[in-house]
Every structure is written in structure tokens, then in C-alpha cells.
C-alpha positions in Angstrom: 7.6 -13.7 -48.5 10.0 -11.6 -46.7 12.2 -9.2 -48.9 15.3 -10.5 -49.8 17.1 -7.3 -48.2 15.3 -8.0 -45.2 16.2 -11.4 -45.1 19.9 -10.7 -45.7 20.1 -8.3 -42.7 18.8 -10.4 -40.4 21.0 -13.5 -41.3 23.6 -11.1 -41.1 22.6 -9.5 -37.6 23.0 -13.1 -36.5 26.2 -13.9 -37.4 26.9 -11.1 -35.6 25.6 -12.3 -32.3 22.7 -9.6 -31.9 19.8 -10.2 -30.4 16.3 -9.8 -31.3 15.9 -6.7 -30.0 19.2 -5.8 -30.9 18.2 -6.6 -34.9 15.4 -4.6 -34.8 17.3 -1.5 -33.8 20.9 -2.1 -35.8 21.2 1.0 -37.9 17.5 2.2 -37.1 17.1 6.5 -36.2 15.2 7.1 -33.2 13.8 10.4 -32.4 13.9 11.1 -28.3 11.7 13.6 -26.5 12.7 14.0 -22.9 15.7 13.5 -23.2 16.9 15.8 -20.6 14.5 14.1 -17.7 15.4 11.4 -15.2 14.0 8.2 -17.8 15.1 10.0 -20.6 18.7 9.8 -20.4 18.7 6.5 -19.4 17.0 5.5 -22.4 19.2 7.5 -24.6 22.5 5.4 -22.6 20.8 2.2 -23.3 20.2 2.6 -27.0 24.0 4.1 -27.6 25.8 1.2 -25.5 24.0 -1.8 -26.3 22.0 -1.1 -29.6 23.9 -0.3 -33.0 21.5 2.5 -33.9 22.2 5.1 -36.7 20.9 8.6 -35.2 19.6 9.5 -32.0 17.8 12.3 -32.8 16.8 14.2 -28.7 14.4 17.5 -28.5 16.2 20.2 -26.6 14.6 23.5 -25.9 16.5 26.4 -25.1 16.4 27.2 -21.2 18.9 29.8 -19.2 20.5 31.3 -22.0 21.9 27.9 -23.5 21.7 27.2 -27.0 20.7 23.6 -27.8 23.8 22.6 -28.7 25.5 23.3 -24.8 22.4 21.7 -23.0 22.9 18.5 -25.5 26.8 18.8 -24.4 26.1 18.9 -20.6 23.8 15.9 -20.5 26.6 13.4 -21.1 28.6 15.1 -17.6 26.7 12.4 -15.8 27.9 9.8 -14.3 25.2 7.8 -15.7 27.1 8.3 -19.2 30.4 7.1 -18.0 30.3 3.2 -19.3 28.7 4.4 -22.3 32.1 6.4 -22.5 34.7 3.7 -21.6 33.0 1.1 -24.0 31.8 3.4 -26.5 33.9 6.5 -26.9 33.0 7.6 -30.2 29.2 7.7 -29.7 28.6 11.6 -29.6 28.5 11.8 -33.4 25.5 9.9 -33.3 23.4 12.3 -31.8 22.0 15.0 -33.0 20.4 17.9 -30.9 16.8 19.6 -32.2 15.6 22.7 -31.2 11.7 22.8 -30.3 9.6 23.1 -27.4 6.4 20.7 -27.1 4.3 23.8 -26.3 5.1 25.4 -29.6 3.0 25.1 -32.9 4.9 21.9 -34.9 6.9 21.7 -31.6 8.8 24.3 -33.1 10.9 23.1 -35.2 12.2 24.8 -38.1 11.0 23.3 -41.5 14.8 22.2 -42.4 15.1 19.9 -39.2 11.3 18.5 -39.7 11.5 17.7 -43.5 15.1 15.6 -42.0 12.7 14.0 -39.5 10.5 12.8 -41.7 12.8 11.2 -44.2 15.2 9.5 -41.6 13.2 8.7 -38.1 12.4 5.1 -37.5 11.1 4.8 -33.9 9.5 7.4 -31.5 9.8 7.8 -28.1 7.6 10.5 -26.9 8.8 10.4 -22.8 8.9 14.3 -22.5 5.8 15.9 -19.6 5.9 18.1 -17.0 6.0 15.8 -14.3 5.0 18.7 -11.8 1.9 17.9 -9.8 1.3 21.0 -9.0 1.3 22.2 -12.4 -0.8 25.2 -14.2 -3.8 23.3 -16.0 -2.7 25.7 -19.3 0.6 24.9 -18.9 -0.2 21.1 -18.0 -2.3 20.7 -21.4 0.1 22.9 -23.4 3.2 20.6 -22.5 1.3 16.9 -21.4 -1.8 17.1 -24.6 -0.8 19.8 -27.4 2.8 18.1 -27.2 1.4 14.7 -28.1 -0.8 15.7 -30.4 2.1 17.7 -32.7 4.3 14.5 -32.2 1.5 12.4 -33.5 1.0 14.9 -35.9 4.9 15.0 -36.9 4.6 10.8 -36.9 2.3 10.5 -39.0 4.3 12.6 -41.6 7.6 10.1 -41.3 7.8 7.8 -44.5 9.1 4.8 -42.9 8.2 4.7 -38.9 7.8 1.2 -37.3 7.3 2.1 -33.7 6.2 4.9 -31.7 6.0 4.5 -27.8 4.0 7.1 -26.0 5.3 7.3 -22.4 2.6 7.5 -20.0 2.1 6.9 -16.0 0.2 3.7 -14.4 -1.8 6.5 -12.1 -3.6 8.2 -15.1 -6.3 6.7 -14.1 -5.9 6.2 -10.5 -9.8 7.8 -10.1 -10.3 4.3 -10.7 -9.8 1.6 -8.3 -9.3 -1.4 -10.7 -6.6 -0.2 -14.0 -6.4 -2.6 -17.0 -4.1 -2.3 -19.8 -7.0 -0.5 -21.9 -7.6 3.3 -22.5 -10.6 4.3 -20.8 -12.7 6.9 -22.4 -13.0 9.9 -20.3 -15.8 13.0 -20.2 -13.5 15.4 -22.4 -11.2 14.0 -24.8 -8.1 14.9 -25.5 -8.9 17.5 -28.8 -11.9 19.0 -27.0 -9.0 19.9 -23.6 -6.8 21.7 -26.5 -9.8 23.9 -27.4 -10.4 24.7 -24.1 -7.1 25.6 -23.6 -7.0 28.1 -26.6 -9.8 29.8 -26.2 -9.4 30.5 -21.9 -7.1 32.6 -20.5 -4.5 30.7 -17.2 -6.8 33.1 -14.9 -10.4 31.3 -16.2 -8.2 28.3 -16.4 -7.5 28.1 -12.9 -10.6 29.2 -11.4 -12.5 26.2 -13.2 -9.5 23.2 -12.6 -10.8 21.3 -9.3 -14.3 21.0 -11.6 -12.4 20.3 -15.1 -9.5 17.3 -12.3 -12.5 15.7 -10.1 -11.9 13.0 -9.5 -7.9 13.2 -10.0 -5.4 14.2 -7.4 -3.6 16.9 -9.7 -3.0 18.2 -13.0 -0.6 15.8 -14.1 -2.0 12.7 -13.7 -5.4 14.5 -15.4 -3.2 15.5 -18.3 -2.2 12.2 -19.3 -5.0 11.0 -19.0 -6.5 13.4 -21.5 -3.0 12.7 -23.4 -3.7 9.0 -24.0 -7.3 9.7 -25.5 -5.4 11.5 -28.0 -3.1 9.1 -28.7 -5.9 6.6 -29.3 -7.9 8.8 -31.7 -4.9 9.6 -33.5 -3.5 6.8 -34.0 -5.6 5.1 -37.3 -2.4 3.1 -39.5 0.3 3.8 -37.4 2.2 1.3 -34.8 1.2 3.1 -31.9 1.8 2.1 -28.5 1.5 3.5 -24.8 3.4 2.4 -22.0 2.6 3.4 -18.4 5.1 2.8 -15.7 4.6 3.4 -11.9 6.8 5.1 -9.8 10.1 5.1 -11.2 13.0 4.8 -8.5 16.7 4.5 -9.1 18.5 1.7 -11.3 18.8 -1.6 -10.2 21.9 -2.8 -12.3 22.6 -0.7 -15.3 24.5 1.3 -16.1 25.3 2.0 -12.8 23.8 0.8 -9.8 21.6 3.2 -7.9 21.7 5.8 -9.7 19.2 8.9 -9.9 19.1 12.6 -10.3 15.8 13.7 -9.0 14.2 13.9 -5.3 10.8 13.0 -6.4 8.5 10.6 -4.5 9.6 7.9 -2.5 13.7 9.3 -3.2 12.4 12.7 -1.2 10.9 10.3 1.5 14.4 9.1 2.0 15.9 11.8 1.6 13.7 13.4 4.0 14.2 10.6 6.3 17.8 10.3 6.4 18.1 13.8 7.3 16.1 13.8 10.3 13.8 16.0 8.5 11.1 13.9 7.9 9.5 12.5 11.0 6.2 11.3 10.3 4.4 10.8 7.4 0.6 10.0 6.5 -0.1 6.4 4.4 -1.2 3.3 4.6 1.2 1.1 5.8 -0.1 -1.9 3.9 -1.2 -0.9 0.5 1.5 -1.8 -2.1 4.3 0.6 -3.2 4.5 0.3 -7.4 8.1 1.0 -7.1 9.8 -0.2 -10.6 14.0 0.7 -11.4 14.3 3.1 -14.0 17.0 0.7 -16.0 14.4 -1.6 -15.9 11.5 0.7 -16.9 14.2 1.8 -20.7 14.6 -2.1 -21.3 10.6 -2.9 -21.1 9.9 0.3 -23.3 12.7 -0.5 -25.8 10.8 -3.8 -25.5 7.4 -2.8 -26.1 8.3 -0.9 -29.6 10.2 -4.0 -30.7 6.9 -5.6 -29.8 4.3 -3.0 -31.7 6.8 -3.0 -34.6 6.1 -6.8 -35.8 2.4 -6.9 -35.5 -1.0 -4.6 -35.7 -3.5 -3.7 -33.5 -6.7 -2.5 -33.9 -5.9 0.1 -31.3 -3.0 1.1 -29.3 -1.4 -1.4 -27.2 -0.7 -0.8 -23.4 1.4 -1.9 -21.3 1.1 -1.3 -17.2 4.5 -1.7 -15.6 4.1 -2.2 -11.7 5.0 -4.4 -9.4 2.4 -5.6 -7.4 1.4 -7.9 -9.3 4.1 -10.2 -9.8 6.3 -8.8 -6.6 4.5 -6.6 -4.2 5.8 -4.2 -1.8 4.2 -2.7 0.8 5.1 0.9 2.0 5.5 -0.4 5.9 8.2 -3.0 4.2 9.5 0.1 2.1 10.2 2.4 4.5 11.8 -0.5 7.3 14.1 -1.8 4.3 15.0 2.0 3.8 15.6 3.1 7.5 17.4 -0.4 7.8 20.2 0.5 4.9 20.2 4.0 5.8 21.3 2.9 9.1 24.7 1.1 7.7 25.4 4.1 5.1 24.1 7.6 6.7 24.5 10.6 5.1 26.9 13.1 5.9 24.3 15.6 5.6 22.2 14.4 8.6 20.6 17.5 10.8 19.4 15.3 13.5 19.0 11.6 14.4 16.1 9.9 12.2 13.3 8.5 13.6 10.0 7.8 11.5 6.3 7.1 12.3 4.0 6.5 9.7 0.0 6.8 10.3 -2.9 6.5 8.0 -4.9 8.9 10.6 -5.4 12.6 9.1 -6.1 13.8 13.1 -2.8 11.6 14.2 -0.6 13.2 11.3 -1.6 17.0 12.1 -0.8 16.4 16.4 2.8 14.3 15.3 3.7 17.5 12.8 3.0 19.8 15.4 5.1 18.1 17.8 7.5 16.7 15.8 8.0 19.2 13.2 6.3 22.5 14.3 8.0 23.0 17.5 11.4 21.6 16.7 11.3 24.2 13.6 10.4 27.1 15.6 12.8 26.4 18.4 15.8 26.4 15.5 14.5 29.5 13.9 14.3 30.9 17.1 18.3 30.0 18.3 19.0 31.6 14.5 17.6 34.8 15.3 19.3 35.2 18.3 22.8 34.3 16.5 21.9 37.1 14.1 20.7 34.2 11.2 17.8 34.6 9.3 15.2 31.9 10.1 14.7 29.1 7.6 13.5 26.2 9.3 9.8 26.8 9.3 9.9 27.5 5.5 11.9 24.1 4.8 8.9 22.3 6.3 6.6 24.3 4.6 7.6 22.6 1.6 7.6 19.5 3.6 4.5 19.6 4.3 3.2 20.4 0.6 5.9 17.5 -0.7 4.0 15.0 1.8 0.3 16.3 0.7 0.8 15.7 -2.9 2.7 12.4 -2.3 0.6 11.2 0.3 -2.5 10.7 -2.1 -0.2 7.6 -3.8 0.7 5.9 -0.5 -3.1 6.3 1.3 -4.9 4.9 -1.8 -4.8 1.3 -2.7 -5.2 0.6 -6.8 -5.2 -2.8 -8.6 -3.2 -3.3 -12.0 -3.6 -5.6 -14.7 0.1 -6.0 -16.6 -0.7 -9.4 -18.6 0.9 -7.6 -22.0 3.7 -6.7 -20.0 4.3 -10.2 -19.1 3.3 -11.9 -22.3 6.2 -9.4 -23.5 8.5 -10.8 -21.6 7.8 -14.1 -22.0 7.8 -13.7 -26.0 11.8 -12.4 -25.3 14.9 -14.7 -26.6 16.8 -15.9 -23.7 19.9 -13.3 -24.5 17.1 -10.3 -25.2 16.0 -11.5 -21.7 19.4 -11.0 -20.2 20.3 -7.8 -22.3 17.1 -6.3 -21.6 16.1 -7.7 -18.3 12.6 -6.0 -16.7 11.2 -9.0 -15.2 10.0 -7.3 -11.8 8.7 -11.3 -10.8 13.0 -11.4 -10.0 13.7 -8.9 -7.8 14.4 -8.7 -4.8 13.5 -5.7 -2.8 15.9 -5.4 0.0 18.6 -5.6 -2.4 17.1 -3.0 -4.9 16.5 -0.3 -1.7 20.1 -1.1 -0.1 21.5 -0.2 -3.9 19.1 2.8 -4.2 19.9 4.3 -0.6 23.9 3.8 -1.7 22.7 5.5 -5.3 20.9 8.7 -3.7 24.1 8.7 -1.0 26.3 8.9 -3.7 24.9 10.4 -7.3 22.1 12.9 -5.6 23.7 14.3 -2.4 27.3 13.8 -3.8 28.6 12.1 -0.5 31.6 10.0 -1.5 31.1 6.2 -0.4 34.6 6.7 1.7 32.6 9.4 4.2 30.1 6.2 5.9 32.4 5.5 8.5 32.7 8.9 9.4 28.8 9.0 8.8 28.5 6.2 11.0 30.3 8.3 13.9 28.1 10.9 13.5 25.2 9.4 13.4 25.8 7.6 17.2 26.7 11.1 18.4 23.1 11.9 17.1 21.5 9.2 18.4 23.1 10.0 22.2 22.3 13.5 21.8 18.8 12.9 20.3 17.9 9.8 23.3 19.7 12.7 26.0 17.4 15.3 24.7 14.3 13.1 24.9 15.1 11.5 28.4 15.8 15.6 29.8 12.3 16.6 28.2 10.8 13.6 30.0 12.1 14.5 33.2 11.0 17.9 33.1 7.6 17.1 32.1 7.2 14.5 34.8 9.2 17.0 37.4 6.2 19.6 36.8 3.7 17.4 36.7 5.1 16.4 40.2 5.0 20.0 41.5 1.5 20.5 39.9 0.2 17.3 42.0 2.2 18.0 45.2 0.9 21.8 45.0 -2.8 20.5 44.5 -2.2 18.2 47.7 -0.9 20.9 49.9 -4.1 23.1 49.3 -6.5 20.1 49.3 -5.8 19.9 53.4 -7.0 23.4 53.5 -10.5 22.0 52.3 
């Protein structure tokens, strides 16, 4: 039989009209790492507007000469936080900034702050990675695997935790072609990667990596891989869970529509794009984009430690949110949908007319660049030198280039998900939890979730006001004159020398 505390507060919770969900969380303290990143905020607005939580407890490491308590200050400047403001005004006092770094020994926190931890936290949510795919193995391991393993360390010391989600990625093991919602065992674990990692130096590090990643595309998606053995073989007695999402894009409908603060993946591709940066680009045109909003990524992870927190498992549960297997996307229908909407809303910021070819062909990608990029770069570098301006153009598509290598392994590779615990979660959801935490991705629909995305990284990344698209619009048919006027002279030229090269080889031909 249930306590009779427990039942009380639960009769109670309905009366007043909360959810589920919203039960388990009423007056629960959450501890947030992350909480500075793209998810991480978002998950911190949804648990302060619609969740009556006690403390929100966020990791914050010092960076740039700000103490925690400024960099805890400036993440609520975003717009992101503005509802959260109007609805709930008083919510700051809820939060309470902790100084640590998840490279340091106990994450470096000061005994004090860890013996509060332990006595008050209720949930986990360990979102925070480097999420750079480029990354140092040492400092890939240091952040990714040591940093799990002290949170699980620091978990497994709280006196009365119910839930802790471990934030993963679906493509942890993309050097698999078929992903279930199981942890694979891998040829290092997880504590083994640690040692290594102590006892080499970054130099040795590095010299060894493509040996230590075969197999994986980079050092992140390695990391978490190695990450989630750890989780599993540290995770004896507690409610553990791991929850990979895909790529995370914009938010659908919460708080605010569209909204993002990060050019990563498929945002730099439009980005890119809408610039007329970004003129060709190597994938597969038909293998599926696992594109999921980043509102609807918080509500399925708030889900998923409701879910872990009224049952036990023999080993961590996992949960794969995508979207291909419910409601696929291709990357050909992405990237129409995306030229399509950036059509009625360009950005002010446009350098040239966009136009975009996409090949799968490694041979086909390296002629377009050249012609396409190359030449166009070193013809602007060349008209800034001789207006006494440093050259720049051929160093933007330098990183161009290196933004479409590393994202051009996701959209060339086709990988199939299993997500039935995600969709037995939702199915097990009351009606209102369904409506208050919506992340059914079976009920989306896609050219209405790019249209609010291209608005969102119009308005919230680049900083255009909405008010500018008519003036955008202008622009853009200049462009388009100028760029078709440019092409057509080009043309003529070409075909206006070829002409002289033939008539030329036909005047010495009679001399034959």
C-alpha cells in the first residue's frame, strides 16, 4: 500500500488540475547540467513555466572572466525566457547557480554545494557535452566520459533520487547500419577510455585517434558512445535512463515558435543557403533527415524520467527519438521545403541570389565547388584587394568546406531506428500530459515545422526583424536579375569564343 503522504499529495495534485507529469514534478529539485547549451535552456523554461518544481539546481563553469552567478543572470536575456517571464515573473528565486566544470575531479564542486546536492536533488538531467565534432579525443573523454562518470558518481550519493536522464545522441552508434533502443557493448568501455586518457598525454592522444574512432565519423559521436557503456555499468539500483535524440532543429510551438541559437547542422545549411553562400552540397537526396524540434525533444525527456521513475529495469532504458520512423523526411524534401520558405522571407543578409544543387557524387561535388565556390571567392578577394580590403572570401569557404565535410557524413549515410519505448511512452501519457507535453513526431507536419524554423533562424539567430521581408523580398529580385544577367553575359562570352576559336580553325583549314 501506498504511503498515506503519498496518497494525500496526489489527491491533492488533482484537485489542483495537474497532470501526471505535472504530479511527479510538483515541489521535486532537479539538478541541470548543460544548462547553458541550445536543449539545455529550453529544458530549464519548460520545467519553470509549466512544472511547479522546488529548485532548479544548473552547473555553470566560469568562462571569460564571469563568475557563475553573471553567466546564470545572462541566460534568461533570451527571448526564449520571455513567456516564462510574463506568466511567471517570480521564477529566478528558484534557481540556483553551481560552480563546477565536468572535466574537473567531483565536477568540481566545493564540498558545501555537493553535501546540499545530495540531501535535496530529486531528478537528474545530465544534457551537458561538447557537441564539437571536431573535438580533441582528451578533451572529448574529459568532458563527454569523465563527466558522466562523476555525475553518476555524485547520483549515486543523493538520498532520495527518482530519475536520472542521461542525454545522449541517436548517431552514437551510427557505425552501425540498424540502431535499436539497446546499449551496444563496444571494444573499450567506458572506464578502460578514462585510463587511457590519464595516463597519455593530447600529443599521443592524437596521433593514435583515427585507430582508437574507426569506424566513427568523429570524436563526439565516439565519446558518447563510450559515455553510455558507462552509464550502463554504473548504473546497479538507481533509475537510470538514456535518451538519444537526432538532430535537434528549432522549436515547433513552445515557447516560442522557431526559435534557436546555434548554426549547427541542417540551421548552417540554411543559413548557408539563404546567403548565397552555399551552393552545392554533397548527400543523398533520398535518405531520411532525423530532424526532431527541440521543444519537442524537453517534453519527451521530461517524459522519459516520469517514465523510469515509476518502474525498474534491469538495465537502463533507452529511448531513440527520430523521425523516420513514424514521419520521415527526406533531405531532397528538406532542402525544397527550405528554399521554398526562404523564398517568401529572405534574409536581409543575403550576398548573392541562392541557388542550390545537391549531389551524392564525391567527383561531381569537388568540379561544382570549384566553379561555384572557388572562382566566385577568388574573383571577390581579388576586387577587395584592389579596393585596398583585406581578402576574406576564400577563408569563409574554407570553413565552408570543413562545415559540409563533417556534416556531410549524416546526410550521405542512411541508418535505421527502432523508437518503440518512445512510442509506448507516448501512448502510456494522459490525454492533458499529451497536450502539455506534446512530442508525438507521427503529428507533424513538415512543411509547417521548416516555414516556422526559416522564420525562427530569420528572426532569433541573424536578428532580422520580421518587418525587413518586404524590403528582403526587393532585394532579393534585384539579386535574382543581377545573378540571371551575370549568367546569360558569361554564357555569351563563352559561346562568342568558342565561335572565334571554330571560325579561326576554319579559316586555316582551307590552307590544308
Amino acid at each position: 500500500m501506498a504511503p498515506l503522504q503519498t496518497i494525500n499529495d496526489t489527491l491533492i495534485a488533482e484537485f489542483e488540475g495537474l497532470t501526471p507529469i505535472q504530479q511527479f514534478y510538483k515541489d521535486k529539485s532537479v539538478f541541470l547540467t548543460g544548462a547553458t547549451g541550445f536543449l539545455g535552456k529550453v529544458v530549464m523554461e519548460k520545467l519553470l513555466r509549466c512544472c511547479d518544481i522546488n529548485t532548479l539546481y544548473i552547473l555553470i563553469r566560469s568562462k571569460k572572466g564571469k563568475n557563475v552567478e553573471t553567466r546564470c543572470d545572462e541566460i534568461f536575456d533570451d527571448a526564449v525566457f520571455d513567456q516564462l517571464k510574463q506568466e511567471k515573473p517570480k521564477f529566478r528565486h528558484k534557481i540556483i547557480g553551481v560552480s563546477g566544470d565536468c572535466v574537473l575531479p567531483g565536477l568540481g564542486i566545493d564540498s558545501n554545494t555537493r553535501q546540499v546536492l545530495r540531501e535535496n536533488v530529486n531528478i537528474v538531467f545530465h544534457v551537458a557535452a561538447t557537441v564539437k565534432f571536431d573535438e580533441k579525443l582528451k578533451l572529448a573523454l574529459g568532458i563527454n566520459v569523465n563527466g558522466t562518470r562523476e555525475m553518476m558518481l555524485l547520483s549515486r550519493e543523493m538520498h532520495n533520487l527518482q530519475a536520472f536522464v542521461h542525454v545522449s545522441t541517436a548517431y552514437c552508434n551510427c557505425n552501425r547500419t540498424t540502431i535499436d533502443e539497446k546499449i551496444y557493448r563496444q571494444s573499450m568501455t567506458g572506464e578502460n577510455a578514462i585510463k587511457l586518457m590519464d595516463c597519455m598525454d593530447e600529443k599521443t592522444l592524437d596521433s593514435i585517434t583515427p585507430q582508437l574512432i574507426a569506424g566513427w565519423p568523429n570524436t563526439y559521436t565516439y565519446t558518447k558512445c563510450l559515455a553510455e557503456d558507462l552509464v550502463k555499468s554504473m548504473s546497479k539500483d538507481l533509475p537510470v535512463t538514456i535518451f538519444r535524440p537526432a538532430i535537434v532543429i528549432p522549436t515547433y510551438k513552445e515557447p516560442v515558435s522557431g526559435w534557436i541559437d546555434n548554426m549547427y547542422g541542417p540551421t548552417g545549411i540554411i543559413v548557408g543557403v539563404g546567403s548565397g553562400l552555399l551552393r552545392v552540397f554533397r548527400s543523398n537526396p533520398e535518405n531520411f533527415a532525423e530532424l526532431v524540434p527541440v521543444d519537442m525533444v524537453c517534453c519527451a525527456l521530461l517524459a522519459s524520467a516520469w517514465d523510469v521513475a515509476k518502474s525498474t529495469h534491469n538495465e537502463p532504458p533507452v529511448y531513440n527519438y527520430v523521425a523516420s520512423v513514424q514521419n520521415p523526411i527526406t533531405w531532397k524534401r528538406y532542402c525544397d521545403l527550405g528554399i521554398d520558405h526562404g523564398k517568401q522571407m529572405p534574409m536581409m543578409k543575403t550576398l548573392w541570389y541562392n541557388r542550390f544543387t545537391m549531389t551524392s557524387s564525391v567527383i561531381m561535388l569537388a568540379i561544382l565547388s570549384f566553379l561555384y565556390h572557388t572562382i566566385p571567392a577568388f574573383l571577390m578577394d581579388a576586387g577587395l584587394v584592389l579596393t585596398g580590403k583585406k581578402p576574406k572570401m576564400m577563408r569563409i569557404y574554407k570553413k565552408i568546406h570543413k562545415f559540409c565535410e563533417v556534416i556531410g557524413y549524416f546526410t550521405t549515410q542512411r541508418w535505421y531506428f527502432a523508437n518503440t519505448n518512445v512510442q509506448k511512452l507516448w501512448s502510456s501519457l494522459d490525454p492533458e500530459d499529451q497536450k502539455m507535453f506534446f512530442f508525438n513526431m507521427a503529428d507533424i507536419e513538415w512543411s509547417e515545422v521548416i516555414g516556422l524554423s526559416i522564420y525562427g533562424i530569420r528572426t532569433y539567430l541573424l536578428k532580422e526583424d520580421p518587418s525587413t521581408i518586404p524590403l528582403a523580398l526587393k532585394r532579393a529580385e534585384r539579386l535574382k536579375w543581377l545573378h540571371y544577367a551575370t549568367i546569360y553575359t558569361v554564357y555569351t562570352l563563352v559561346l562568342y569564343v568558342l565561335y572565334v576559336i571554330l571560325k579561326a580553325f576554319s579559316f586555316f583549314s582551307l590552307f590544308d
